[in-house]
C-alpha positions, -999 to +999 in steps of 0.1 A: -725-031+264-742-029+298-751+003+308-773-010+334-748-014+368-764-035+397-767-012+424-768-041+449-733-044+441-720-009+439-702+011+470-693+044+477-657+058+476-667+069+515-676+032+524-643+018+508-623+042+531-646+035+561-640-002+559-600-001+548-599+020+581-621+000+601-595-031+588-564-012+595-577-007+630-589-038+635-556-052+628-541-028+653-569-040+679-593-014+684-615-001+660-654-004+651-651-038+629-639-053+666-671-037+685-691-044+659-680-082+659-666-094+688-660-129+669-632-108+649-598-112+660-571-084+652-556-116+629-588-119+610-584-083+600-544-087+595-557-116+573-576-097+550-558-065+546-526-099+538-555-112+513-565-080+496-520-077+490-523-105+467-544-087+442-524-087+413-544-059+392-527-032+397-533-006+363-559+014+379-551+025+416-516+008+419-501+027+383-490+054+402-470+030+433-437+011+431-444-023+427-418-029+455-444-014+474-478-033+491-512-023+476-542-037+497-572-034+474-601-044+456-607-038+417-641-029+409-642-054+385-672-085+392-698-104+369-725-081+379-761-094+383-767-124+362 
């Protein structure tokens, strides 16, 4: 049993809600992901918030939700430092 998380690979609860925003704004049009990067388009961020839908792991966050209803996320789950 690792004990021993990679912190290069670990985020805050604070960051995943600044960069869902930042997505859901960018897909609006505005937003700090679209000053940040001009190169992003309001479609690239549409397209990943559409991406993020197709995660079928949905026991942890998504137990509580309809399945009827979307769920944009990203487990935790990853092979870690190797």
């Amino acid at each position: 049993l690792d004990l021993w998380p990679d912190t290069a690979m670990q985020t805050s609860l604070a960051d995943q809600v600044a960069l869902f925003r930042a997505l859901y704004q960018g897909a609006q049009g505005s937003g700090p992901l679209l000053a940040a990067f001009p190169e992003l388009s309001a479609q690239d961020c549409q397209e990943m918030l559409d991406r993020l839908k197709t995660n079928p792991t949905r026991v942890l966050l998504g137990a509580g939700f309809p399945q009827e209803v979307p769920l944009a996320h990203k487990h935790g789950y990853g092979g870690g430092a190797q």
